[in-house]
C-alpha positions as CSV (number, residue, x, y, z in Angstrom):
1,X,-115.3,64.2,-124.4
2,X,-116.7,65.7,-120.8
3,X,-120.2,66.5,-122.5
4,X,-120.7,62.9,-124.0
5,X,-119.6,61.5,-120.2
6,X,-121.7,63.5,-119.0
7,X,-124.8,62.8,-121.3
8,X,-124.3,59.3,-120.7
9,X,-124.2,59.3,-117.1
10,X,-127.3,61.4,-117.0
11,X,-129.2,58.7,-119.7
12,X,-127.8,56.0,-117.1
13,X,-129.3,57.4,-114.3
14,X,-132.7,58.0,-115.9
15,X,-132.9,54.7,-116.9
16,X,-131.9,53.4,-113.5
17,X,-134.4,56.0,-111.7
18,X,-137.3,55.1,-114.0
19,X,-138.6,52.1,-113.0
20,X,-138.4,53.6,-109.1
21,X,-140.7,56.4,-109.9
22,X,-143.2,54.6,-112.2
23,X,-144.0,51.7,-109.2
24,X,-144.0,54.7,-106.6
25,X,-147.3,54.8,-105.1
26,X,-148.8,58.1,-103.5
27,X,-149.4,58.2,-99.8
28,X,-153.4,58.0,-99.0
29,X,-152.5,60.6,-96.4
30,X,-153.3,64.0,-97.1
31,X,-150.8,66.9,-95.7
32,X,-152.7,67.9,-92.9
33,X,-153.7,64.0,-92.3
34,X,-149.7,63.6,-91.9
35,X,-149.1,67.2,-89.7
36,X,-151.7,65.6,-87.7
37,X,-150.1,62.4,-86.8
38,X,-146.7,63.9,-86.7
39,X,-148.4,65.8,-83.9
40,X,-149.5,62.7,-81.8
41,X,-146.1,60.2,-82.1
42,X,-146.0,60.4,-78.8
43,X,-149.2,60.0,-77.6
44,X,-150.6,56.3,-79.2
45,X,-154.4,56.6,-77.8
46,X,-154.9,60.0,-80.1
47,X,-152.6,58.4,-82.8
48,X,-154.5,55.2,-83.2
49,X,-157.6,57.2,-83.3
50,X,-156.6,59.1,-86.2
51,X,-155.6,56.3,-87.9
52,X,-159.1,54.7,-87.2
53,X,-160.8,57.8,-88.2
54,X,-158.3,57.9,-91.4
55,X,-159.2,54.6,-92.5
56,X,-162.7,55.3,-91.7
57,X,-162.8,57.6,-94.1
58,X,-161.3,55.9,-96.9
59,X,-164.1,53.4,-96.8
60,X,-166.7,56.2,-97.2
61,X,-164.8,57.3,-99.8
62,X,-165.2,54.0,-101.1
63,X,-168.9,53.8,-100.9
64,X,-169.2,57.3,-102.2
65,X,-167.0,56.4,-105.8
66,X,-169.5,53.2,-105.7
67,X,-172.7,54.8,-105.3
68,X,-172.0,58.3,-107.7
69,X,-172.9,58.1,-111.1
70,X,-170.8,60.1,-112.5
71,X,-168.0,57.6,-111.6
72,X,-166.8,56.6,-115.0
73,X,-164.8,53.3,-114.3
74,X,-166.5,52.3,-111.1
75,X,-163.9,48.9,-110.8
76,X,-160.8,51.2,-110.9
77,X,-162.0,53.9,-108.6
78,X,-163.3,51.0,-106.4
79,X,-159.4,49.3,-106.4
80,X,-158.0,52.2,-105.9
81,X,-160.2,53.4,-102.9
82,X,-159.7,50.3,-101.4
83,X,-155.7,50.1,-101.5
84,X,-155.6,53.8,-99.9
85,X,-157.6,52.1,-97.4
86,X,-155.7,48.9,-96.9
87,X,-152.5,51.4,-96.9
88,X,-154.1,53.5,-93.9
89,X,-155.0,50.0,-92.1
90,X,-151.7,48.5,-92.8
91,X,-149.9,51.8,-91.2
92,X,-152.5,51.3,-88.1
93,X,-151.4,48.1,-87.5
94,X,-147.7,49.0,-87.7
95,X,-147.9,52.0,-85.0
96,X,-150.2,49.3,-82.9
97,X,-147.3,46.9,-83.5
98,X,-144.6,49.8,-82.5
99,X,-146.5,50.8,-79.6
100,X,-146.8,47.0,-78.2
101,X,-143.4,46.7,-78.8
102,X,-142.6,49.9,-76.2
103,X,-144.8,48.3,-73.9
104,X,-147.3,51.1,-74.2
105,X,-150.5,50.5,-72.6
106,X,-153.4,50.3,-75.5
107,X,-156.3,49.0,-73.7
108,X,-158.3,51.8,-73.8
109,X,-157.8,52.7,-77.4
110,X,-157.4,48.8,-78.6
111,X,-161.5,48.7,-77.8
112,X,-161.9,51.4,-80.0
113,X,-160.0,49.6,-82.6
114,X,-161.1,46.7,-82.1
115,X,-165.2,48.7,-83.1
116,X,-163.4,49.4,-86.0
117,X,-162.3,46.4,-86.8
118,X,-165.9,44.7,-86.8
119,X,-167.2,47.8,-88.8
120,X,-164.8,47.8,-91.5
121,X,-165.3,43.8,-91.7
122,X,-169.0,44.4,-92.2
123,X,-168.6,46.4,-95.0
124,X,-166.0,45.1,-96.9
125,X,-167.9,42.1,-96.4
126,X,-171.2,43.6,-98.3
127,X,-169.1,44.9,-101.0
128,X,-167.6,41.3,-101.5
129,X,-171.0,40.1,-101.3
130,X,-172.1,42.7,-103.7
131,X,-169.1,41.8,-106.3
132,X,-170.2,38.6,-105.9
133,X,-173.6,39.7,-108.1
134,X,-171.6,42.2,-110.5
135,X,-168.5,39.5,-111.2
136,X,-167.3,41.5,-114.5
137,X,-166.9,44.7,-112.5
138,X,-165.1,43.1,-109.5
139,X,-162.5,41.5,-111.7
140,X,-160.1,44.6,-111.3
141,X,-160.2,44.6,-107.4
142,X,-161.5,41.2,-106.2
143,X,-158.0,40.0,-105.4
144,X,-157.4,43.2,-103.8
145,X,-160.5,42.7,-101.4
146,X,-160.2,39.3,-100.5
147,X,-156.8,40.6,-99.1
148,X,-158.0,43.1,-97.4
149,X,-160.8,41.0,-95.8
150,X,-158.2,39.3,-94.9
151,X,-155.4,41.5,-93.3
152,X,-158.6,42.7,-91.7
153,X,-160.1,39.5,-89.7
154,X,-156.1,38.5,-88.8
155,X,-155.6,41.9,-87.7
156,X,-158.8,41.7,-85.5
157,X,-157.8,38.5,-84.2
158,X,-154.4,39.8,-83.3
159,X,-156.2,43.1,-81.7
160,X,-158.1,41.0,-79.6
161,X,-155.3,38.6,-78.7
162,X,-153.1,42.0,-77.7
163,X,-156.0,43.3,-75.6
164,X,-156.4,39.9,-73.2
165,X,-152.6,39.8,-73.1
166,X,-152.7,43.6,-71.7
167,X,-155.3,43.0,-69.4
168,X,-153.7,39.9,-68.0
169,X,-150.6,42.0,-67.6
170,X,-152.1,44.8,-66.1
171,X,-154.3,42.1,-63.4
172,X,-151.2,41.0,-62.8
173,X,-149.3,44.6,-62.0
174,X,-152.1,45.5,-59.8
175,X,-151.9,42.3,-58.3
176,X,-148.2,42.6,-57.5
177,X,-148.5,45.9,-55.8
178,X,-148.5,46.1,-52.1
């Protein structure tokens, strides 16, 4: 009678575990990506640089599964590109978020993001324009772009917006000292 509990709770627990491995998505980080920003958590200039540099890298990964040839299902290779780099920008925005929120100073390294920003926009925005000519191909990730252009221009807005509000604080601390 043990063995058949013991098979059923095991069948239960598959079937409850399932469905939570199959939507699991991989990290877009690679191991030495993560051992690298493990390394900076304290230090948010050289963390939101690597995250900048990260997501920088997923978009020419992005161009480069666009532009091979031997990419066999350019639509999927293009969605999924593009979600490792929304992921990466999404995590970006969360440590920039976390770091506000500690009252770090980011001016110096917002800038940076905020270059970033404007070069991600401009080329998300010519590979909308180019899925614009190519409709049947953009099916698979044209939702996923228009949400990432998105997240991207509110993000910048909110970069910029966090930038004027730190240099109106930091007027103001210098301002206050004797």
């Amino acid at each position: 009678m043990s063995r058949v509990r013991v098979c059923i709770v095991c069948c239960a627990l598959s079937l409850l575990l399932s469905p939570a491995l199959s939507e699991r998505r991989r990290d877009p980080l690679t191991t030495p990506e993560i051992n690298q920003l493990r390394d900076t958590a304290l230090e948010p200039d050289l963390r939101l640089k690597l995250y900048v540099k990260f997501a920088r890298a997923r978009l020419a990964l992005l161009e480069q599964a666009r532009s091979d040839p031997k990419t066999t299902d350019r639509a999927l290779a293009t969605h999924d590109r593009l979600q490792d780099f929304l992921d990466v920008y999404d995590e970006l925005n969360e440590n920039i978020d976390t770091y506000a929120d500690r009252k770090s100073d980011l001016r110096k390294v917002l800038k940076t993001v905020i270059e970033a920003d404007t070069e991600f926009q401009a080329k998300l925005r010519a590979l909308h324009d180019s899925a614009d000519t190519a409709k049947d191909e953009a099916k698979p990730y044209e939702f996923l772009l228009s949400n990432t252009l998105e997240t991207l221009d509110s993000s910048a807005q909110d970069h910029r917006q966090l930038l004027s509000e730190q240099e109106e604080a930091a007027k103001h601390k210098k301002a206050a000292k004797p």
